[in-house]
Each structure stands twice: as structure tokens, then as C-alpha cells.
N, C-alpha and C positions, 0 to 999 in steps of 0.2 A: 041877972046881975052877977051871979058866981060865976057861970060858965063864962061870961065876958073878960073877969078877972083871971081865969085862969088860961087865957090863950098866948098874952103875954109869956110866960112861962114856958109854953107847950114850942115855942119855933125856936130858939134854940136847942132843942133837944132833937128836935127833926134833922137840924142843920149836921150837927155831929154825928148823924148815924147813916146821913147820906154822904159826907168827906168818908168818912172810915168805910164805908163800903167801896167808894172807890180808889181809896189808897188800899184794901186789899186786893181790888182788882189788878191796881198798878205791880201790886209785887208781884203776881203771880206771872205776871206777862215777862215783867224783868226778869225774873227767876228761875223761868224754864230755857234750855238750851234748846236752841234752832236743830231742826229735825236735818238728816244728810241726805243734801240732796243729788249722790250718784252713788254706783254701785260701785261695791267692795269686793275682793276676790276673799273668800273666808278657808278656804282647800281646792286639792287637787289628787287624782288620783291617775298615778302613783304621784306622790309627795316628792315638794322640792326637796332633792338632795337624795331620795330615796333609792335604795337598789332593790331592784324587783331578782326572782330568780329568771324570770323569761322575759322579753320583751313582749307586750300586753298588743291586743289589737286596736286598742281606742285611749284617746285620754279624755276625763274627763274634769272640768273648773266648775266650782260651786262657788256660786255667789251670795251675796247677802239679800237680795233685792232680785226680782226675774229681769232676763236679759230679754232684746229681739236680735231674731238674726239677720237681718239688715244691717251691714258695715262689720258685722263679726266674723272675722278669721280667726283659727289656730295654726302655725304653720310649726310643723316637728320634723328635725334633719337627724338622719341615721349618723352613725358613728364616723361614717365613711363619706359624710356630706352630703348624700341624696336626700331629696325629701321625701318623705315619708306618707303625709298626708294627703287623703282621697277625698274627693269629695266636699262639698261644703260642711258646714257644722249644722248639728241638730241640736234647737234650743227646747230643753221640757225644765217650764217654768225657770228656778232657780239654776239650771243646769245647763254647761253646754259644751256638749259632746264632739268629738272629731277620732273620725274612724280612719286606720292607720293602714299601710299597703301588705300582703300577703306576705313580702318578703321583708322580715327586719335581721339585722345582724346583731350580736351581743357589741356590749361599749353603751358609752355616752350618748345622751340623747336631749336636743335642745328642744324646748317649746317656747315660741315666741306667740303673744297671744293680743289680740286687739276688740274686745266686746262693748257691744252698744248699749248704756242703760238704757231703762223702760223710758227716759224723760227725754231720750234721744242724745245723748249726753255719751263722745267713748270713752272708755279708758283700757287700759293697757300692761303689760306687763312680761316678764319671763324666767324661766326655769330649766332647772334637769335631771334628769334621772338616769340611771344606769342598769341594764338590763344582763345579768352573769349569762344569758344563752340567748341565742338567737332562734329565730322561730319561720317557720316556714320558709326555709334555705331548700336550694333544691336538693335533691339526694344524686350521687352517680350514677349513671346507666349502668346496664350490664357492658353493653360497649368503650366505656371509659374505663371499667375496671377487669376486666379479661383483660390476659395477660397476650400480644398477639403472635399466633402460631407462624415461622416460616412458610412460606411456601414454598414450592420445590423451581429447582434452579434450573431456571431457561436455559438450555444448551445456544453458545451464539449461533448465530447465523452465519451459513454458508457466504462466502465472498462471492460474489455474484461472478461469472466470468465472462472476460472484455468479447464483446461479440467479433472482434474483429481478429482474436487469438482460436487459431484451430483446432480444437479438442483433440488432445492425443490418441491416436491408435490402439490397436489389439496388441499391435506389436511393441509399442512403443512402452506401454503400460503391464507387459509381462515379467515373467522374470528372467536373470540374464537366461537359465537352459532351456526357458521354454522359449527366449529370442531367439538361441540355435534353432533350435525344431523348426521355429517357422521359418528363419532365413535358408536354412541349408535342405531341408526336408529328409536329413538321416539325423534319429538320436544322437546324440552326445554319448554315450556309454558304448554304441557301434565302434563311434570312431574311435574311443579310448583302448576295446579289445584288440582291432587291428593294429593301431599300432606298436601294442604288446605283444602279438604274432610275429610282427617283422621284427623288433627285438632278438625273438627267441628265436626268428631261424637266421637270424645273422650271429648270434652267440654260437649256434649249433657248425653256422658253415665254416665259422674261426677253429673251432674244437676240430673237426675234422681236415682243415686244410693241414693243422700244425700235428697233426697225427700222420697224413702223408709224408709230408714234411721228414717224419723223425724216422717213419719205416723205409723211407729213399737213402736216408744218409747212414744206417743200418747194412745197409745189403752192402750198398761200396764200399764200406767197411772190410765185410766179410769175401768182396773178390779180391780184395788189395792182399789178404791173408795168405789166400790160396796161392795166389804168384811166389 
């Protein structure tokens, strides 16, 4: 009899703590923010905007969430427009890497980047950095920086001679007194004493005629006297 009396009683009170259980479920659902569903870029190394003092051999993007590397590039262009970038990227977990070419020059440097979340989902983005030195530039040879020595001066070359021109003689190619010797077959200095001989005895036989001469016109003198 009593427990009959009090059941009446007992269902609304059931009723109201079954609503309120689930009007606190309901808030709880309302209340919480929806979880995100792709990935974030959260840094980078070197940092947008950053100047390193070398240019670095890799960059590396960290994410919020792990990446795959299916559909992920980094592509990074030197100062000078080439690209930079070797090779595919390497994803470890959160991270993902792109190793850079041996030679980079100092300046600007762009990274343009496209990564695939884990839900298959890409996204994207870009950046730059600035590197004060350049890094594995070639260095000069010793052949580019020696100074280069003359070398000694080719004397020209002989003018070939026309075959059909007869090469000049002994005679021809002498000098003038050795051309006498060979055309006459007596020295030159013979012939110059001789005719300094006949000089001197024709001087001689002048001196002497005019000596006759004056001892002829002497003596008929000296008979014209006597008369």
C-alpha cells in the first residue's frame, strides 16, 4: 500500500534528471569548437624574412600536424634565378626538409612550397630569406690567377722564293772589290799602284824635258856672247 503511493511521486523526478542529463550533453557538443581539419605551417628554418650570415644547404617547414610526401614540393631560386633545389623532399613526421645544390651565391632567396596534409588535403604557401655570403662558389685555379708570362718572339718567316726567279750568284751577291777580283782576276789595289807609277814617271819625264829645255836655251845664249 505505501510503496504504491509513492511511485506516483517517483516519475517525475526520473523524468527531470533524464532532460537535464541530456540538455548537458547538448551543451557540451554546442560548446566545443570543431577540431582543424588540415595542416598548418607553424615555422621555418631560416625564418621568413630572416638573414642568415651563409646561405644554409637545406630548408626546413615545420608543421602543426605530420605531412606525406606524395604531392609535396619545396622549390628555392638563388639570388640569380636558378634553382636551387635537389632532389625530392624528406618528410620526418612534422617536418619537411628540401636539401639545397652545392653552389649557392649570397642575396635573396625564394621558397615557394606546396605540402600534403596527412588527410590527403594540400596546402601551400611562400617565403624568403637572405643569405650575407655565399657558400660553396668555386675558387680560381692557379691558371686563372697567374699572371701570363710572354713568350719569346717568333722571328717572321723567310719569303719563300718564286721558283721560277734564279738565285743570285757568287758573283752577284759579293762585294763591289770582291766583284773586280772575280771579273778581272787582278786585285784592285795592283791596278791602283800602277797607275800611280805611270803618274810619277810622267811627272818625272815633264821635270826633265823642261830641264833640257832651259839648259838648250842657256848655252845659245852664251855663243851669241862670244860673237
Amino acid at each position: 500500500m505505501r510503496s504504491s503511493a509513492l511511485h506516483p511521486h517517483r516519475a517525475p523526478v526520473v523524468r527531470a534528471a533524464v532532460l537535464a542529463a541530456l540538455a548537458t550533453v547538448l551543451l557540451m557538443l554546442v560548446g566545443t569548437p570543431p577540431a582543424s581539419a588540415h595542416n598548418a605551417l607553424r615555422g621555418s628554418d631560416p625564418a621568413d624574412g630572416a638573414t642568415v650570415p651563409a646561405a644554409p644547404d637545406r630548408v626546413t617547414l615545420t608543421f602543426d600536424q605530420p605531412a606525406i610526401e606524395l604531392g609535396s614540393e619545396v622549390v628555392v631560386t638563388a639570388p640569380d634565378g636558378t634553382v636551387v633545389s635537389e632532389g625530392p623532399v624528406q618528410v620526418a613526421e612534422n617536418d619537411v626538409v628540401q636539401i639545397l645544390a652545392d653552389e649557392r651565391p649570397a642575396g635573396e632567396y625564394q621558397v615557394a612550397w606546396r605540402v600534403t596534409s596527412a588527410d590527403g588535403h594540400p596546402i601551400s604557401g611562400a617565403f624568403a630569406f637572405t643569405a650575407a655570403e655565399g657558400t660553396g662558389e668555386p675558387e680560381p685555379t692557379i691558371e686563372q690567377t697567374a699572371t701570363p708570362t710572354p713568350g719569346p718572339t717568333t722571328p717572321p718567316a723567310a719569303t719563300p722564293t718564286d721558283a721560277s726567279t734564279p738565285a743570285p750568284t757568287a758573283a752577284q751577291t759579293a762585294a763591289p772589290a770582291e766583284r773586280d777580283v772575280a771579273t778581272s782576276g787582278t786585285p784592285a789595289w795592283l791596278w791602283a799602284a800602277g797607275a800611280a807609277a805611270v803618274v810619277v814617271a810622267a811627272a818625272v819625264a815633264v821635270v826633265a824635258a823642261r830641264r833640257r829645255t832651259s839648259a838648250a836655251r842657256g848655252g845659245a845664249t852664251a855663243g851669241d856672247g862670244d860673237r
